[in-house]
N, C-alpha and C positions, 0 to 999 in steps of 0.2 A: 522727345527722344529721337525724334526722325532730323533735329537739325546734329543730333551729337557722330550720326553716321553720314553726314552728308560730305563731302569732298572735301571741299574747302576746310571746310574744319580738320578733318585727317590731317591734310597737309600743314594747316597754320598750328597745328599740334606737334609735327614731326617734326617742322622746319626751328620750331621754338626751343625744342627738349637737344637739338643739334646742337643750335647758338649758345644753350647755357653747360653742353659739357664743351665745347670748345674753349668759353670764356673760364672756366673751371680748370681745365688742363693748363691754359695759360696762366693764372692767378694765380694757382696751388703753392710752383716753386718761388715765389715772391713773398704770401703767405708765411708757408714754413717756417718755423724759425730756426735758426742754426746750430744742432747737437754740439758744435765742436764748442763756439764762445758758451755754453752752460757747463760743459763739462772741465774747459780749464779755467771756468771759474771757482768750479767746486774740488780742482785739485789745488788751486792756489790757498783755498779757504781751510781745507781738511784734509791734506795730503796722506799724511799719518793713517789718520782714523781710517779712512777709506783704503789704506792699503792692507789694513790688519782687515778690516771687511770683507774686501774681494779675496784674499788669501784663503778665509775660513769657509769663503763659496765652492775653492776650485774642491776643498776636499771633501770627495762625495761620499755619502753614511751609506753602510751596507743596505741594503734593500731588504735582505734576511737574517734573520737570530742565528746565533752559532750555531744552537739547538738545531736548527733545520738545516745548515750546511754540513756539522757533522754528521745528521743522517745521511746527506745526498753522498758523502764521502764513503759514508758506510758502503750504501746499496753499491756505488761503483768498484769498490775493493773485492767486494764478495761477484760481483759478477767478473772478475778479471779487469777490469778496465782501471788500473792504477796508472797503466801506463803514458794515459791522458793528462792526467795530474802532474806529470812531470815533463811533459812535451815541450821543450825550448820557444820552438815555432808558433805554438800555441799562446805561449807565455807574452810573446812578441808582440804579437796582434791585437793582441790582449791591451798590452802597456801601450800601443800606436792606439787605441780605440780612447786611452785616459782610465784603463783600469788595473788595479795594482795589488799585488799579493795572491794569496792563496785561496781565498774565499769565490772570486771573479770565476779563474778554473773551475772550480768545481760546479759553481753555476750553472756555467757554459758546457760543458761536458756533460751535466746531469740533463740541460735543457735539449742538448742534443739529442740524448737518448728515449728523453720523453716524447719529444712534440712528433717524431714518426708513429706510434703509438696510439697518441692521442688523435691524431690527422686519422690517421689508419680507420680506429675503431669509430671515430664519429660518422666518416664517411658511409661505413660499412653498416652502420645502423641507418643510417638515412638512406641505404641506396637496398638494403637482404629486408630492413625492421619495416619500416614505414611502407614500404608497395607504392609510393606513389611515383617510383621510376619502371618502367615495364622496358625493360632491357634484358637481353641472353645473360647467362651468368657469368660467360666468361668475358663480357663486358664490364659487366659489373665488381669484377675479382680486378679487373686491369686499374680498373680507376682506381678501385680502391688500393691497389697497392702504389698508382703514382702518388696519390694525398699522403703516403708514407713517405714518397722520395722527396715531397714537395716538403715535408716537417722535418726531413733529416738536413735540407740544404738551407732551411729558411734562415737557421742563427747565423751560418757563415752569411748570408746574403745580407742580413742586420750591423753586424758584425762590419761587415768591409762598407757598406754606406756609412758607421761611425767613422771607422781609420779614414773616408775619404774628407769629411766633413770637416774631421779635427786639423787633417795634414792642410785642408784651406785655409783654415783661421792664423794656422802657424806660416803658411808660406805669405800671407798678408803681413803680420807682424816681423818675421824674422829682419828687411833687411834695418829697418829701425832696431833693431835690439842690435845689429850689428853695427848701427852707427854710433850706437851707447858704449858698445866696448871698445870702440878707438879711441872713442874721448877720452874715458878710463885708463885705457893703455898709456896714451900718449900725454895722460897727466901724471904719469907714475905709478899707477896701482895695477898689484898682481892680479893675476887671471883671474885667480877664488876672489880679491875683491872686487873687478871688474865686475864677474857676471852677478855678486850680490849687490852691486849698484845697479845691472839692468836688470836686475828682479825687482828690487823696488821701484824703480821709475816707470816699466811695463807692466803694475800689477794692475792698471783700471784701462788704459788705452787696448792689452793685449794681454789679457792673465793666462790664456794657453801657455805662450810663450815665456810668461813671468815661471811660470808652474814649472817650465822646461829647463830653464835656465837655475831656478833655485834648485832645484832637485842634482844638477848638474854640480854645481855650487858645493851640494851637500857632498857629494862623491868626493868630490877632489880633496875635499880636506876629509873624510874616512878614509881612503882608500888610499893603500901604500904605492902602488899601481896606478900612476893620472892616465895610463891608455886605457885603463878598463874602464874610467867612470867616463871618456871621449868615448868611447866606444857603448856605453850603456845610453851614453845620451844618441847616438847614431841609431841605435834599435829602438829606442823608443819613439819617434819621429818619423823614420823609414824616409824621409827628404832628400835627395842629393842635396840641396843647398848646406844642409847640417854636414853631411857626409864632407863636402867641399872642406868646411870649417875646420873640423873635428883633423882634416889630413893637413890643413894647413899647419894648425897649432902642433902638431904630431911632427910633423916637420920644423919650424921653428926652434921647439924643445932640442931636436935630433943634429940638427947643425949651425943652430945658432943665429938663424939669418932673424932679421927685425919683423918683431912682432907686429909692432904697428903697420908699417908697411903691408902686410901680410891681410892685415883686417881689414883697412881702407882699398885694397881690390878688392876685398870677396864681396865690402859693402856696396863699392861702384857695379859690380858684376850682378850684385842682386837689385839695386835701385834699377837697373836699366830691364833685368828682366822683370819686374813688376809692371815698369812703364810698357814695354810690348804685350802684355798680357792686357792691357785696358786698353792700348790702340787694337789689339787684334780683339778686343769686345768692340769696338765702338766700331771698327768694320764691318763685322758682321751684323752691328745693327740692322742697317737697311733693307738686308736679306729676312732678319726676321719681324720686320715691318711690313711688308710687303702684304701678306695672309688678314693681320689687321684691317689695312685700309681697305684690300679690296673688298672684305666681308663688312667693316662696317661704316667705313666713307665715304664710299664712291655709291653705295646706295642712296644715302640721305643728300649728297652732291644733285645726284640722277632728279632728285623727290624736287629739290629746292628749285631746281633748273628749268625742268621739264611738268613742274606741275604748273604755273599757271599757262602755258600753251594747251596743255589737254584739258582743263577746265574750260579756255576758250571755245576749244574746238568741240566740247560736248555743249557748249552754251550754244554753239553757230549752228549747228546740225540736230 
């Protein structure tokens, strides 16, 4: 027992478990194998099938039975609060987060009204029921009423971490979906079937955007109106790069100038800002290296270096 704490050992333990995550960090990305050659080999193999797949992933099943939505519908009608239900802005945030219809709303409005409530009273039992807090009461009235404000803001705060999450996945995919509709364009086919050729070609590399763009798709051929279903897809997204699009094509339609032309900038415009967003990550690496190394390499650096001099010098002395 007394050799397993003795120095040397320590050291030729530390210096050891050093050497094999270092040789590990370097191996790993050699290792690895490469996501992209398995996946276009399985879109070369089952295009098709895979795309009827991923299509039947993006559409998400309600969570709750009617039954339970039309209550939550109830309770908020009879407490006055219809007027949530029909809230545009709401609606919005709603379809930028990837949810759709009537049911979502009521949800989210019912959830609102709950979770201050449920925050409220659990706190309020934990802090008046139990005694195990010994605080003034109007301490204990304040907290309890912030666990109220902290349940009435939590969905929004949920809520806008979705919209931020989703508008990333779209701003990764979109300028490839915009280099699908040049080709399209500029091989002869209309808008509605451009953008139903980059719904199917984007539905496994980027089914957000496959989702955006068929939905988009769908408009244009219902809608007697093509600035409303541009415009439906501009609120659904919340992106200026869509917004960009959406004014391009709007314009196009409005004076005639070439479409193609029109795509092939907004696609050069978005390839170059994708590429500044990875050089301005791979900048900031260093900066966020920094906190790592000092805390965990310049320790075992220190150990590797300086440990057989202080062994000597407790051997000499």
């Amino acid at each position: 027992m007394d050799s397993l704490f003795d120095p040397q050992t320590i050291i030729l333990v530390l210096a050891t478990g050093a050497t094999f995550m270092m040789v590990a960090a370097i191996a790993l990305p050699f290792i690895e194998r490469d996501p992209l050659t398995s996946r276009l080999s399985a879109v070369a193999k089952r295009r098709e099938e895979l795309s009827q797949q991923q299509r039947a992933k993006t559409q998400k099943q309600p969570l709750l039975g009617k039954r339970q939505i039309s209550t939550m519908k109830i309770i908020l009608e009879r407490l006055k609060l219809e007027n949530l239900l029909g809230s545009r802005s709401l609606r919005i945030k709603l379809s930028q987060a990837g949810f759709r219809g009537q049911a979502p709303i009521v949800v989210f409005a019912f959830t609102r009204l709950l979770l201050p409530l449920v925050f409220a009273i659990w706190v309020g039992v934990m802090l008046f029921v139990s005694k195990k807090f010994e605080l003034d009461f109007g301490i204990k009235l304040g907290i309890t009423f912030a666990a109220g404000l902290v349940g009435f803001g939590l969905p929004n705060v949920l809520l806008n971490n979705l919209i931020q999450k989703r508008q990333k996945q779209l701003t990764l995919g979109f300028p490839d979906a915009l280099d699908l509709l040049v080709i399209c364009v500029e091989a002869g086919l209309s808008l509605e079937a451009a953008f139903n050729r980059a719904t199917e070609e984007m539905a496994l590399s980027a089914p957000i955007v496959a989702e955006e763009f068929g939905l988009t798709s769908a408009e244009l051929a219902f809608f007697s109106d093509r600035r409303k279903a541009l415009q439906n897809f501009v609120d659904r997204t919340g992106l200026p790069s869509v917004k960009s699009l959406v004014t391009a094509l709007i314009q196009t339609e409005k004076y005639g100038t070439s479409l193609a032309a029109s795509l092939r900038v907004l696609a050069q415009e978005n390839r170059d800002a994708r590429m500044s967003r990875a050089e301005e990550k791979a900048a900031s690496l260093p900066a966020k290296l920094t906190v790592p190394m000092i805390t965990f390499f310049l320790p075992v650096i220190f150990i590797v270096v300086l440990g057989p001099s202080v062994i000597q010098l407790r051997e000499m002395f």
